[in-house]
N, C-alpha and C positions, 0 to 999 in steps of 0.2 A: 623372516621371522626370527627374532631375538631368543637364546637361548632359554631362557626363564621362561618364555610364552610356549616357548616347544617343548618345554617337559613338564610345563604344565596342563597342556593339551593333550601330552604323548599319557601322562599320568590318569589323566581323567578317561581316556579309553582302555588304558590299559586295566583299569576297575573291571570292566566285564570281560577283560581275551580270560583265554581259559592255557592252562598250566601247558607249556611244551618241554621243561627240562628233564634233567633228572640228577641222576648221584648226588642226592642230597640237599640239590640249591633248587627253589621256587622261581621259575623263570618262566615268563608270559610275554608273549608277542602281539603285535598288532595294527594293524595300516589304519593312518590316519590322513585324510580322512578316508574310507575304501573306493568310495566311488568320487573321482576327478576329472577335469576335461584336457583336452589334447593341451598340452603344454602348461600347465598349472605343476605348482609344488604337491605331494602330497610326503608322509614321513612312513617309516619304517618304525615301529617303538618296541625295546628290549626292555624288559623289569629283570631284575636278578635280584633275587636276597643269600647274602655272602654270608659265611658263618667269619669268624673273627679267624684274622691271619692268611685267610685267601683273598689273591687278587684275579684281575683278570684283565689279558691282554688283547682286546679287539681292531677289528681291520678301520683301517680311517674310509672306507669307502666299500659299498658294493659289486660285485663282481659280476655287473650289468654289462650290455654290451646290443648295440644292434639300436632298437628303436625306445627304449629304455636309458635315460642318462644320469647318472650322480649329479645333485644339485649345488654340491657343498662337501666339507668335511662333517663326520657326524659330531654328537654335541653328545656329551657325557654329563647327569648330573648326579649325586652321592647326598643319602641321608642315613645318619646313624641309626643301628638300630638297637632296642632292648639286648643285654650281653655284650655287647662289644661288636657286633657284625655292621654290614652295612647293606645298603639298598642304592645298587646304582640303577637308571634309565641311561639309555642308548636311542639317540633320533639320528637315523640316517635320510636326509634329505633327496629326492630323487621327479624325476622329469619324464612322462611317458611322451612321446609325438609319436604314434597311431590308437586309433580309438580299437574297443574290443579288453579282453580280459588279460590281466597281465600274469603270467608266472615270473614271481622272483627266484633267485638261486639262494641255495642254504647259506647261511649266515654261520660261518667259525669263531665261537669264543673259548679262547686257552685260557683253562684255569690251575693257578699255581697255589697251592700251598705247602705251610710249614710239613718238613720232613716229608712230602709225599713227592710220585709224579704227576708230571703235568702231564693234564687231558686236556682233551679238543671237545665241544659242543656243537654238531653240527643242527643249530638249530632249520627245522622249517618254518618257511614265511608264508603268512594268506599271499592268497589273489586281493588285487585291485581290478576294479572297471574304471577303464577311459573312455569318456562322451567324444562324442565327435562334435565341433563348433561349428558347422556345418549345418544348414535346416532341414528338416527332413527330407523333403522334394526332392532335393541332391543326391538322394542317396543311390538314385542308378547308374547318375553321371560318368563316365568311364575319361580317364584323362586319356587326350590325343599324346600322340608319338610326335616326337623332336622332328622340323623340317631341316633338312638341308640349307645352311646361307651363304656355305663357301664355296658351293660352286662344286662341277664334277674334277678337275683337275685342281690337287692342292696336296701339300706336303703336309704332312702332321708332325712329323717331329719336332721342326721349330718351335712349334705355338705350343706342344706338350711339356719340352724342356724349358722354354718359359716360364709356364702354370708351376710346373714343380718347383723350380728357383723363387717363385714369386710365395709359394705354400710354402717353402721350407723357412723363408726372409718374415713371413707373416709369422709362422709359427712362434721363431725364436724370440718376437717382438713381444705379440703375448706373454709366455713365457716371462719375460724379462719385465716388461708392465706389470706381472699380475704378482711376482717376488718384492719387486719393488713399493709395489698400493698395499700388498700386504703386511710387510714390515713397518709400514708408517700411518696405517688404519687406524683411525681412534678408535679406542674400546666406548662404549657406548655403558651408560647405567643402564640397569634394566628397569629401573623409576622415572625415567623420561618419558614424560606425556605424549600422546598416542602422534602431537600433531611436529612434536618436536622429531620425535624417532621417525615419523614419515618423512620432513623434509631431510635430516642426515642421510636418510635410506636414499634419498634423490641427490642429495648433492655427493655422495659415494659413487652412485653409476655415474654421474660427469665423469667424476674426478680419477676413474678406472682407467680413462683413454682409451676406449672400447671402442667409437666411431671412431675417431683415429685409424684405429686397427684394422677398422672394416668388421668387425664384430655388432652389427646393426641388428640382428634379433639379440641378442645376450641386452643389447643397452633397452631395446623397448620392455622387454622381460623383468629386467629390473625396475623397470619406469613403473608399469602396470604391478607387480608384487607388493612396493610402497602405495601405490593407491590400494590396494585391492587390505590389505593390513591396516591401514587408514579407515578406509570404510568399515571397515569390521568393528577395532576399538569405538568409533562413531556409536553405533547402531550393530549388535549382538544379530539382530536379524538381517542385514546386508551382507551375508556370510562368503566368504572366499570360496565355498562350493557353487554361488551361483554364475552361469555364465555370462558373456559381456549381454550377452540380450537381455536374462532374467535381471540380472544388477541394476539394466539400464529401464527396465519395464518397472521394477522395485521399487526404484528414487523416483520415475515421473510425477509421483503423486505427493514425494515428501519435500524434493528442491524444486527454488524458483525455476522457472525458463531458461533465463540466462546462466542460473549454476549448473542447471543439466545439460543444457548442450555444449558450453564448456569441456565436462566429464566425457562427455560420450563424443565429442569430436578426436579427444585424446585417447579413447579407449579403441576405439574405430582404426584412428592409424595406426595404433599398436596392433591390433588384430590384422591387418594388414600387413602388417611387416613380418607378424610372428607366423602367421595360415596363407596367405597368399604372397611370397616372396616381392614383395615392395622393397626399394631399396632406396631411401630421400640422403638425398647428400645430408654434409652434414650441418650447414646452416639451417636445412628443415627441419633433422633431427633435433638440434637444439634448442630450434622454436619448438618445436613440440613439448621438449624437456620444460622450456622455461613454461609454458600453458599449464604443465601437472603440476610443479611445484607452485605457481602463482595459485592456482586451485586449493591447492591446502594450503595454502598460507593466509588464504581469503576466506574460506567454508566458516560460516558463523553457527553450527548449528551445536547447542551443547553438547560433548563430550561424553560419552556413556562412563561411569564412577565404576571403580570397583566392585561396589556392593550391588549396578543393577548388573555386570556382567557374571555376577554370582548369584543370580535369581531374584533379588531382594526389592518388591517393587518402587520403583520410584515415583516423584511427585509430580502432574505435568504441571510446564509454562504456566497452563489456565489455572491450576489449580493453586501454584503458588503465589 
């Protein structure tokens, strides 16, 4: 999700949170969207209104941990206000993998102004709900315990000090891939049509070297985010809340045959790879890759306009 669309999004929820701050600044909180499913983006959104000459120095990430992950750096944006002050939005991007209620941890903003000291704001954050992608049936299923495959007699150290050599060698690669992809990133307009910023969005997770890595949910993850942002610009009501079944139950009625099963062959293997640990080398991952983006590169179906994704009814096909 592009900046401009996340504080436009983060803004438009933030219309109804209700006030958390105090000593003087108008500050409102609010999860967008609050109820998400296992492994989907949802955002964290901060409003502040600043009087003139204070700023404010925020964490680049939340202090998640455990089955809660940071998605991203967050995204700051600033609108002036009457007086001289300003009005920034704060979206911290974030990733639940277990279904149930989330408690986030307080959120620290330092605020600095002229001639005064600096305080801390330890705001608090709603809850989120994460859906389980799971059907319901499943829900008594109990996972089995690991079998034994090496046998009663065997050393473990070798094969441990391996795995760590091997995690520590992978690690630094990341690392070093993700300094490097990011220093040479294009910046993207935020006026790039919905179909243009989808394939960039796709041809960025190639260009990560993620399978490479061995990073094979991050790359389906990215893969499925551009569809799933795709669809949405599409079609207002194809929303990034529904899961791969609902989305795929959604379209049956609006794409041809051939375009839906398409979509939902790629959405499947990603669901696969992301909820049931699937691991395709990387010639399948590719071919999968090249499936999503040939998909949006081929989707004929008109683009939703600005003015209907702001309510404003549009004209159909038949009608025009």
């Amino acid at each position: 999700m592009r900046p401009a669309r996340v504080a436009a999004a983060c803004a438009v929820l933030l219309l109804g949170a209700g006030p958390r701050g105090g000593a003087g600044q108008d500050v409102r909180v609010a999860v967008t969207p609050d109820t998400v499913t296992v492994g989907d983006i949802f955002h964290v959104a901060v409003r502040l209104d600043l009087p003139p000459g204070v700023r404010v120095e925020s964490p680049d990430s939340l202090a998640v941990s455990g089955e809660i992950e940071n998605a991203g750096r967050h995204r700051v944006a600033s609108e002036p206000l009457e007086g001289g002050g300003q009005r920034l939005t704060l979206a911290y991007p974030l990733t639940a993998w277990r279904p149930g209620p989330v408690s986030l941890p307080p959120l620290p903003l330092r605020l600095i102004g002229p001639g005064e000291e600096a305080r801390t704001l330890d705001l608090r954050l709603p809850r989120a709900v994460v859906r389980s992608v799971l059907p319901p049936d499943t829900a008594g299923i109990q996972p089995q315990p690991l079998k034994d495959v090496l046998g009663g007699e065997r050393i473990l150290w070798p094969i441990l000090l391996a795995l760590a050599l091997l995690a520590a060698a992978a690690a630094g690669l990341i690392i070093w891939l993700r300094r490097r992809r990011r220093a040479d990133a294009p910046v993207l307009a935020p006026a790039l049509p919905p179909r243009e910023r989808a394939l960039a969005a796709l041809d960025r997770a190639r260009g990560l070297g993620l399978v490479e890595a061995g990073e094979i949910k991050a790359f389906y993850t990215l893969i499925t985010d551009a569809l799933r942002e795709f669809l949405e610009a599409t079609e207002p009501g194809w929303s990034r809340d529904l899961t791969t079944s609902e989305v795929l139950a959604t379209l049956r009625g609006e794409l041809d045959a051939r375009a839906w099963e398409a979509l939902a062959r790629v959405f499947e293997a990603a669901d696969m790879v992301k909820f049931a640990r699937r691991r395709p080398d990387a010639p399948v991952a590719f071919e999968e890759w090249q499936a999503a983006r040939d998909w949006v590169a081929s989707f004929e179906r008109p683009l939703a306009t600005a003015s209907a994704a702001s309510g404003t009814p549009q004209p159909s096909p038949e009608a025009a």
